[in-house]
C-alpha positions as CSV (number, residue, x, y, z in Angstrom):
1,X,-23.4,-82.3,-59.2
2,X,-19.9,-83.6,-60.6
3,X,-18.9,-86.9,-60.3
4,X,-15.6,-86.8,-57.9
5,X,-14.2,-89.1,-60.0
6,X,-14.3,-87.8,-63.0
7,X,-12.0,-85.3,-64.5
8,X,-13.6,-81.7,-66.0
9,X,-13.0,-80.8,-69.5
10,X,-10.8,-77.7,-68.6
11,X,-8.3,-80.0,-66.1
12,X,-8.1,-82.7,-68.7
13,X,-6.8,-80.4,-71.6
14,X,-4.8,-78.4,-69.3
15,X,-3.1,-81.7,-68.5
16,X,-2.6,-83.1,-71.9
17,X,-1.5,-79.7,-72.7
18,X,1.6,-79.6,-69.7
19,X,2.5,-83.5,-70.7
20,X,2.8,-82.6,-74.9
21,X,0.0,-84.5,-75.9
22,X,-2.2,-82.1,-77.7
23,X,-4.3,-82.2,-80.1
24,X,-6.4,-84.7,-78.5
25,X,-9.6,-86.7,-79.3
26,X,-11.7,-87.1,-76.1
27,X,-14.2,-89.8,-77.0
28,X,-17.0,-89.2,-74.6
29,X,-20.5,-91.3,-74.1
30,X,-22.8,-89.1,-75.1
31,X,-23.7,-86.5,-77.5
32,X,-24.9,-83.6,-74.7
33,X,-21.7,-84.6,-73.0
34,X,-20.1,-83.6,-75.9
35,X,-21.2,-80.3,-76.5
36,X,-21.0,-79.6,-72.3
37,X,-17.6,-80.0,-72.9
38,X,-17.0,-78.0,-76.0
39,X,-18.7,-75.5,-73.8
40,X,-17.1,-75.7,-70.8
41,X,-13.7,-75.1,-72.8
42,X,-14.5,-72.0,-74.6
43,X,-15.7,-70.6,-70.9
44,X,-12.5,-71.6,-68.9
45,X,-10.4,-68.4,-68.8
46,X,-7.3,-70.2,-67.7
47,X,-7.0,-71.7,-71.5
48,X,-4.2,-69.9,-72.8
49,X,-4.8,-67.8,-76.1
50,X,-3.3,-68.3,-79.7
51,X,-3.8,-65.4,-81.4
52,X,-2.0,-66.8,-84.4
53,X,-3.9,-70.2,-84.4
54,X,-7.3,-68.1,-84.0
55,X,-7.0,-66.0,-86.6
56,X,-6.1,-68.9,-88.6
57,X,-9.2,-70.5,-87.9
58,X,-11.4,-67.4,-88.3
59,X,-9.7,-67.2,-92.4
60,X,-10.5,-70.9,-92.8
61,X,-14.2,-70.5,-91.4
62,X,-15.3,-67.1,-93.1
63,X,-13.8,-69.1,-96.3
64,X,-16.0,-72.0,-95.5
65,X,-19.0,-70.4,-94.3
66,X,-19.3,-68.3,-98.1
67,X,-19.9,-72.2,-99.7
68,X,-22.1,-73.3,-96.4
69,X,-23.9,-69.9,-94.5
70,X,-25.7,-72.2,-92.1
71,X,-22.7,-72.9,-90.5
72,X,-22.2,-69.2,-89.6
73,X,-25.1,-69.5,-86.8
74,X,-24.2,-72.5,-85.4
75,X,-24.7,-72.4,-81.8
76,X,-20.7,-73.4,-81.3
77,X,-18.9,-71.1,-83.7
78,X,-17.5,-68.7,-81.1
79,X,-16.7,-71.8,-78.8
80,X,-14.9,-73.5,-82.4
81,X,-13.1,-70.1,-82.7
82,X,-12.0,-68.3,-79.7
83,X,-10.8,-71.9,-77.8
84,X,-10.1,-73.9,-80.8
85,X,-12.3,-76.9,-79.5
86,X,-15.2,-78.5,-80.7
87,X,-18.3,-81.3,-80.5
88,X,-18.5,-83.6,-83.0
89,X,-21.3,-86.4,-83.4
90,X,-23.9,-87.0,-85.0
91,X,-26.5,-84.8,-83.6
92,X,-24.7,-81.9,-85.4
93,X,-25.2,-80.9,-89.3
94,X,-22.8,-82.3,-92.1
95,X,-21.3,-79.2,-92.9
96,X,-20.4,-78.1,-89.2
97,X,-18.5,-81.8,-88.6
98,X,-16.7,-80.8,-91.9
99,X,-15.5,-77.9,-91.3
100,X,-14.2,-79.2,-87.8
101,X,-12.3,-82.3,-89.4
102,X,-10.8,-79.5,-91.8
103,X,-9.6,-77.6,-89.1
104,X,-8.3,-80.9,-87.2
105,X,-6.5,-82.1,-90.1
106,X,-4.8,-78.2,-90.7
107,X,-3.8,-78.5,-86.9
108,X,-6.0,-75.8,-86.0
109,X,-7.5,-77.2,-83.1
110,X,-6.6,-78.6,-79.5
111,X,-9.3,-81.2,-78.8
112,X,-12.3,-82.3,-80.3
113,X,-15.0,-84.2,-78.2
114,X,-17.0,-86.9,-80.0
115,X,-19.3,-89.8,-79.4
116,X,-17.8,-93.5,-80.0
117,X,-19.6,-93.6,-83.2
118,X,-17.5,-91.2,-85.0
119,X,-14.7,-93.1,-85.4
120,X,-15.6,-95.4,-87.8
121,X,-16.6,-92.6,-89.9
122,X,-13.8,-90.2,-90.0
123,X,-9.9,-89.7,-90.7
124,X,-8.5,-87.0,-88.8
125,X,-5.9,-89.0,-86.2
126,X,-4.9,-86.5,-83.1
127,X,-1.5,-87.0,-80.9
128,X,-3.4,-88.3,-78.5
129,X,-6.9,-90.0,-77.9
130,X,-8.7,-89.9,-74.4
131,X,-10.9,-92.9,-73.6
132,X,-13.3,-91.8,-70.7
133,X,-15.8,-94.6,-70.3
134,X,-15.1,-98.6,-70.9
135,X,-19.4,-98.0,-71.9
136,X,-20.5,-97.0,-75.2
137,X,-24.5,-96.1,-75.4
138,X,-26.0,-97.1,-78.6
139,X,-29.7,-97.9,-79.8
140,X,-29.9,-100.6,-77.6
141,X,-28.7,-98.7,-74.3
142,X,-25.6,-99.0,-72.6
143,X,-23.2,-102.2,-73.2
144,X,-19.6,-102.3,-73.3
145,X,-17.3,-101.5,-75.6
146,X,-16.0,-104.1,-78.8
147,X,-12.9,-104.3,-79.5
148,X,-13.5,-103.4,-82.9
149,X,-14.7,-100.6,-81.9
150,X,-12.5,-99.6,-79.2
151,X,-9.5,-100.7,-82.3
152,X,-11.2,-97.5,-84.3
153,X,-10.6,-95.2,-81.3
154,X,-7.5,-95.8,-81.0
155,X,-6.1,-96.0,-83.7
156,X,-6.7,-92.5,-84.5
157,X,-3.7,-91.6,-82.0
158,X,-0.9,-90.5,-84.2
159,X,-0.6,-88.3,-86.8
160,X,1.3,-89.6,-90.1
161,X,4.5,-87.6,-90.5
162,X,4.0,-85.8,-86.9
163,X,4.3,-88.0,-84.4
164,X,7.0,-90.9,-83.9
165,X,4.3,-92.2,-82.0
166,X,0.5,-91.7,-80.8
167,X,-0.6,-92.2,-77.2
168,X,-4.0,-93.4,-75.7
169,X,-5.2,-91.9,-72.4
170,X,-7.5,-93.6,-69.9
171,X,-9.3,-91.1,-68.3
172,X,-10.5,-91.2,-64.8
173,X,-14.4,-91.5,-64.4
174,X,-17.4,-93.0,-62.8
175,X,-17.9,-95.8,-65.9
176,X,-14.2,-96.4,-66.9
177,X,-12.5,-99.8,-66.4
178,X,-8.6,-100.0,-67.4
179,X,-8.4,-103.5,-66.6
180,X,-11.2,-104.0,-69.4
181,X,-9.8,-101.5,-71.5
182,X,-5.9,-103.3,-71.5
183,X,-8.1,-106.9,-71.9
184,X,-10.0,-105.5,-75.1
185,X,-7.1,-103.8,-76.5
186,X,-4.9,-107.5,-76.7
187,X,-8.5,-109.1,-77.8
188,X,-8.9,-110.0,-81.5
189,X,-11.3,-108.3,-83.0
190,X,-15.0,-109.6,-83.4
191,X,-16.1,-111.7,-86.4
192,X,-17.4,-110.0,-89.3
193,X,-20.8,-109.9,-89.3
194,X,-22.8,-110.0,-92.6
195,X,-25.8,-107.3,-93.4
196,X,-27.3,-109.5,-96.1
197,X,-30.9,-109.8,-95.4
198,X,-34.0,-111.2,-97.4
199,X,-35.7,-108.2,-98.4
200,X,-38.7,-107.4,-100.9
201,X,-36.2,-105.3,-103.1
202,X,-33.4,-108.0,-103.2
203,X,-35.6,-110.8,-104.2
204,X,-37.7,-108.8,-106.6
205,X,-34.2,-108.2,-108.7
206,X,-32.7,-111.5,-108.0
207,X,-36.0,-113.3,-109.5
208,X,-36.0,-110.9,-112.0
209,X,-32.4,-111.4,-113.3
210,X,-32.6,-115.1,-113.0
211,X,-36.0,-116.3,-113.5
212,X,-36.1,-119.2,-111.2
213,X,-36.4,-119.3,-107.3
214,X,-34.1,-122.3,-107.4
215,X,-31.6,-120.0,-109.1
216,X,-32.0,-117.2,-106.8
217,X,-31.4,-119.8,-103.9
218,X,-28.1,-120.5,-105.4
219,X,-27.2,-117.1,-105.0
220,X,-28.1,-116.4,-101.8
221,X,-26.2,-120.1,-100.6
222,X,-22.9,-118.3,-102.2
223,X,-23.6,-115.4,-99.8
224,X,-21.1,-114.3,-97.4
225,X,-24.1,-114.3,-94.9
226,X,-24.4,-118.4,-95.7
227,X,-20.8,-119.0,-95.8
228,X,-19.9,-117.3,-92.5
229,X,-22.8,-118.4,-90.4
230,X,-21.5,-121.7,-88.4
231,X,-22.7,-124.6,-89.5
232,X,-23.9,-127.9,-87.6
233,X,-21.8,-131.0,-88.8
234,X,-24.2,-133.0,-90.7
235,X,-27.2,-131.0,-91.7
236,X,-26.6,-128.8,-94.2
237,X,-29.8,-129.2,-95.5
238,X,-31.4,-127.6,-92.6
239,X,-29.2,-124.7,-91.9
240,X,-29.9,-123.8,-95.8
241,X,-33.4,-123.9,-95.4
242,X,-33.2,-121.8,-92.9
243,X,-31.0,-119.1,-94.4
244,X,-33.8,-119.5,-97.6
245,X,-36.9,-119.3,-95.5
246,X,-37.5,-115.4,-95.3
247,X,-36.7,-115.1,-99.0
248,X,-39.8,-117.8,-99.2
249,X,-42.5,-115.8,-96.6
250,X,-41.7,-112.8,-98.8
251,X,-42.3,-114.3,-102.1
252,X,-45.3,-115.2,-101.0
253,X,-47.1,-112.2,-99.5
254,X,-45.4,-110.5,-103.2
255,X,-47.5,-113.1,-104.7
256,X,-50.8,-112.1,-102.7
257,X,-50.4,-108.6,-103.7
258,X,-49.7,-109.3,-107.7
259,X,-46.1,-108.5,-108.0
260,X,-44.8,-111.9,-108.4
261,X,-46.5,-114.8,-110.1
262,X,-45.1,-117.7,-107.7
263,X,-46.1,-120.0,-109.7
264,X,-44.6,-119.0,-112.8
265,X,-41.5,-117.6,-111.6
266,X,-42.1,-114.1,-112.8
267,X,-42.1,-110.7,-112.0
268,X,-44.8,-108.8,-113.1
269,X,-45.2,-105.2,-114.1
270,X,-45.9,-103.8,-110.8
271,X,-43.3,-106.0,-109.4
272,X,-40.6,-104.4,-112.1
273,X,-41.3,-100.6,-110.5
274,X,-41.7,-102.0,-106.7
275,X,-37.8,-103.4,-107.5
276,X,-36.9,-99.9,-108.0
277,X,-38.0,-98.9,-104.5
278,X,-34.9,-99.6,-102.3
279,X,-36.4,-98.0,-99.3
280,X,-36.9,-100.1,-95.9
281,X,-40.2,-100.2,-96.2
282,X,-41.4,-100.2,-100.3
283,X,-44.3,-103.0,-99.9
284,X,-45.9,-100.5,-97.8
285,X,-45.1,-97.3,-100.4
286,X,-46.2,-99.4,-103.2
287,X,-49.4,-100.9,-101.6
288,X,-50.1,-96.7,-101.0
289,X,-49.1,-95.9,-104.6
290,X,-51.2,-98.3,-105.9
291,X,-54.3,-97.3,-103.4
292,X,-54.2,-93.4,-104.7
293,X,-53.4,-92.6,-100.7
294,X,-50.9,-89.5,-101.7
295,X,-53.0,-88.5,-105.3
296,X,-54.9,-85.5,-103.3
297,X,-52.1,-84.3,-101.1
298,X,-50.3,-81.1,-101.8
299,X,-46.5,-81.4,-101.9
300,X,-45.8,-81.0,-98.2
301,X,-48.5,-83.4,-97.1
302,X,-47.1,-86.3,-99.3
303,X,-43.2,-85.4,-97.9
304,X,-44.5,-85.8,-94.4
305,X,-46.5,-88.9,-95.3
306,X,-43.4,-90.6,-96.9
307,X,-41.4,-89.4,-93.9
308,X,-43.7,-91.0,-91.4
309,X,-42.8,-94.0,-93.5
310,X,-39.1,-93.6,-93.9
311,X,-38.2,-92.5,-90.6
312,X,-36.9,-94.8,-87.3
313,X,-40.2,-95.5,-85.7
314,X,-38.5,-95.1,-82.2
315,X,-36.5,-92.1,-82.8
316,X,-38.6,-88.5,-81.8
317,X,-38.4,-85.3,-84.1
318,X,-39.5,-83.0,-82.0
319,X,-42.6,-81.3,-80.8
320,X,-44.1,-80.0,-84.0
321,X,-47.8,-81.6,-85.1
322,X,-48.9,-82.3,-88.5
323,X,-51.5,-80.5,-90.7
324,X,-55.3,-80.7,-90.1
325,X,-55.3,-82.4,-93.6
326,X,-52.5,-84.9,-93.0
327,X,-53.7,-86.0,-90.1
328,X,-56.9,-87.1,-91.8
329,X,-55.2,-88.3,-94.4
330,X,-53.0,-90.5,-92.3
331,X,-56.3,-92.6,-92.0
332,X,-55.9,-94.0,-95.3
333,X,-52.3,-94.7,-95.2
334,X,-53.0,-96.7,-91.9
335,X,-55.1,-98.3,-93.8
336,X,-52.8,-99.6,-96.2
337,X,-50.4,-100.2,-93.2
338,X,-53.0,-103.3,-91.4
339,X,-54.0,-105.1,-95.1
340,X,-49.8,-105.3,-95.4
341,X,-49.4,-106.1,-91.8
342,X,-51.7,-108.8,-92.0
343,X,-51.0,-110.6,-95.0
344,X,-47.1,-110.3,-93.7
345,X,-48.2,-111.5,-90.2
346,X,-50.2,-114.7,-92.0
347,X,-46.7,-115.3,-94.3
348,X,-44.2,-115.2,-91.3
349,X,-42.7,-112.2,-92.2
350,X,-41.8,-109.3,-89.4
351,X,-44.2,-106.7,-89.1
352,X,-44.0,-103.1,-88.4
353,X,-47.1,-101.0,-88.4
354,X,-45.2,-97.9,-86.4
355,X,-45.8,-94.6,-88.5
356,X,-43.1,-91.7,-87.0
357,X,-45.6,-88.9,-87.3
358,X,-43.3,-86.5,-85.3
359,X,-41.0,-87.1,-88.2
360,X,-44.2,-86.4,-90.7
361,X,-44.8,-83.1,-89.3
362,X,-40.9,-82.1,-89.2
363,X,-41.1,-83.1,-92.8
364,X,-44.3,-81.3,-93.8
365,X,-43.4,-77.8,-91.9
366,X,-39.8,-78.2,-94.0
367,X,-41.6,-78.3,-97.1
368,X,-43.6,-76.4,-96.3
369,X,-40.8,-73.6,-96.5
370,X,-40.1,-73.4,-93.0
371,X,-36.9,-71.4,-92.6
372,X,-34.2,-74.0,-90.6
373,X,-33.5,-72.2,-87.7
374,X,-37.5,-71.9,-87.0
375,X,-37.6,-75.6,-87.9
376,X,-34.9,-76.6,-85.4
377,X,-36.2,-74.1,-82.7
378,X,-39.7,-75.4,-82.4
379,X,-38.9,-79.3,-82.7
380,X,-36.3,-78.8,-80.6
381,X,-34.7,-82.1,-82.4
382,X,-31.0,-82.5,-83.0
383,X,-29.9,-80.8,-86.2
384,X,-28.3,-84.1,-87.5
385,X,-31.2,-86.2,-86.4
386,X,-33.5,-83.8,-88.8
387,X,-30.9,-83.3,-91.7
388,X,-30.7,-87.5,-91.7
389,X,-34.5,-87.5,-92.1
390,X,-35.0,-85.2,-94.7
391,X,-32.1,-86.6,-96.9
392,X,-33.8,-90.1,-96.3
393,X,-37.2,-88.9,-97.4
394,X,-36.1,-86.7,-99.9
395,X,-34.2,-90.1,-101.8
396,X,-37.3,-91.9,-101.4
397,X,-39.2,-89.4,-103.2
398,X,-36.4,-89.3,-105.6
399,X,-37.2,-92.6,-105.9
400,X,-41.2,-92.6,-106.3
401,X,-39.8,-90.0,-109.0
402,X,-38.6,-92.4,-111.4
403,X,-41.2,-94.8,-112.0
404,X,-43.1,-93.2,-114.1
405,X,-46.7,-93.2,-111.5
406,X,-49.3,-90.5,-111.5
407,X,-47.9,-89.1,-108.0
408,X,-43.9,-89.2,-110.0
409,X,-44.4,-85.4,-110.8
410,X,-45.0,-84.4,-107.1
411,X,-42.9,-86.3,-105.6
412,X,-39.9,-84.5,-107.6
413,X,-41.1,-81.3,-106.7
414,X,-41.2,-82.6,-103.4
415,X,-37.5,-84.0,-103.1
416,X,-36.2,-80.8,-104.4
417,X,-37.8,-79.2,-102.1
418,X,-36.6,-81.6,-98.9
419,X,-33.0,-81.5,-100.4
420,X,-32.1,-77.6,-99.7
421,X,-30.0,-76.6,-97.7
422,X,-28.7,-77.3,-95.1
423,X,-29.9,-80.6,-96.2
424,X,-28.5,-82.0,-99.1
């Protein structure tokens, strides 16, 4: 049932349409809100038609669809076409959000609906953008919206050498809050927050460049992450032992499993090829390298292993099940994953023993040579979600590649195998 008081798709656009203030971005919470919308557009007989605009867009999509043909069975084309509207987020392939920020730019479209997220990750500014909620959903669930982030909305209302002016437009609806929205929009932004973080990879290089942890604690001290972080009047000492503590844990469970020598200040061989590995997880890949776990696996088992591995452990794939054989084969790989786990757990360092084996088996059926539109129909995972997996695992497997191990050859095979299209 609709929410009184919220406006519909159709009323909103035929409003911003009567006041002059298309095109539009209507930033909506979520992504199946999105494409609703999109929908609910392209069905609304009382849009007015644009013969001239739509066969502009047909020319530029036929044009575009030559370079990219998985585009050309997109579930929206006809929605993108006839109504000139469209969902964008990232649930949707790479090449379907380009084409739509190519149409946006040309000024082929009326409205786009997208998720909060896009707009830190796109340029195409709009006469107008609609705010609908004062909420933004993220991994974490619902929580209000930053200013930083509400600054990115907004500020794509206006479009350079178009409009004297852009406009924002609060719409009415069950979650939205002007009062907040007017308060966040005089607020100064949030402080910058630094993603430097003590990794496996970052001290492997740093040791290995500088030769000397007391060096490589100099470095991190001139970190923006150091600088930033507020300190308490009078103990510097501490606060920089506690920025240098994780590098610390780390080096030693490196130590336990041979690619440092702590005591010496080295890196050793092992340690030279792990450095390579810039991965989220590459302790785990390496301790798995080293153990022969993918040396008996054809080149779909070892994509959907390393995708088990590469993949967010909380986000879901699909419905799809692995192989017989990788399933067994997991075994050994869990292995691996409880000796790390435990000498990390001993060290103080996080843990995270979660293997995404929904993401193994998307990966594996891919490699497999499933055709894309099977793939998507019978995980019945976001096309977006699954192109962002396979690009991950395929550059991780790029990355086992190049360093020159017995399972190098297959996992090349294996990347260019994960990187066809659509994914690339």
């Amino acid at each position: 049932m609709d929410d009184p008081r919220e406006i519909s798709p159709p009323k909103l656009i035929a409003s911003l349409r009567r006041h002059d203030l298309l095109p539009a971005i209507v930033f909506l919470p979520t992504r199946r809100r999105c494409d609703e919308a999109a929908t609910e557009i392209s069905l609304d007989k009382s849009q007015p038609a644009d013969p001239e605009r739509q066969a502009a867009r047909r020319e530029m999509f036929d044009s575009f669809a030559e370079e990219f043909p998985e585009t050309s069975t997109h579930k929206h084309v006809k929605a993108l076409l006839n109504s000139g509207t469209a969902s964008h987020h990232a649930g949707h392939i790479p090449a379907w959000k380009l084409i739509v920020e190519k149409m946006m730019s040309a000024g082929l479209l009326r409205a786009i609906f997208a998720t909060s997220t896009v707009a830190a990750g796109v340029d195409f500014p709009a006469r107008t953008v609609v705010v609908t909620n004062a909420d933004t959903r993220g991994n974490e669930g619902w929580r209000p919206l930053r200013v930083s982030e509400l600054q990115q909305m907004t500020g794509r209302a206006g479009r350079r050498g178009r409009d004297n002016v852009g406009f924002v437009v609060l719409a009415p609806g069950r979650f939205q809050n002007p009062r907040k929205i007017a308060e966040l929009l005089r607020s100064k932004p949030e402080a910058l927050e630094s993603r430097f973080r003590a990794t496996y990879t970052s001290l492997l290089n740093l040791l290995d460049a500088f030769s000397s942890f007391e060096r490589v604690r100099e470095i991190t001290e001139k970190s923006f992450a150091f600088r930033s972080f507020p300190k308490r009047r009078g103990d510097p000492e501490r606060f920089a032992d506690r920025i240098w503590q994780p590098f610390e844990d780390r080096a030693r469970v490196l130590d336990h499993f041979g690619y440092i020598d702590q005591a010496a200040e080295t890196v050793t061989a092992d340690g030279k090829w792990l450095a390579n590995l810039r991965v989220d997880r590459p302790l785990l890949i390496g301790e798995a390298l080293r153990a022969g776990v993918f040396d008996e696996l054809s080149l779909a088992e070892f994509a959907g292993m390393i995708a088990a591995i590469a993949a967010d452990a909380e986000r879901d794939y699909g419905e799809i099940r692995v192989s017989r054989k990788l399933d067994s084969a997991f075994d050994d790989l869990e292995a691996v994953v409880a000796k790390v786990s435990n000498i990390e757990w001993k060290n103080g360092v996080e843990i995270n023993e979660e293997l995404n084996f929904s993401a193994a088996a998307a990966a594996e059926k891919w490699a497999s040579g499933m055709e894309w539109g099977e793939l998507t129909a019978r995980s019945k995972a976001a096309e977006g979600d699954l192109v962002r997996l396979l690009s991950r695992t395929g550059e991780a497997l790029r990355q086992i590649s190049g360093l020159g191990l017995p399972a190098s050859k297959l996992a090349s095979e294996a990347s260019v195998q994960l990187l066809r299209e659509p994914v690339r």
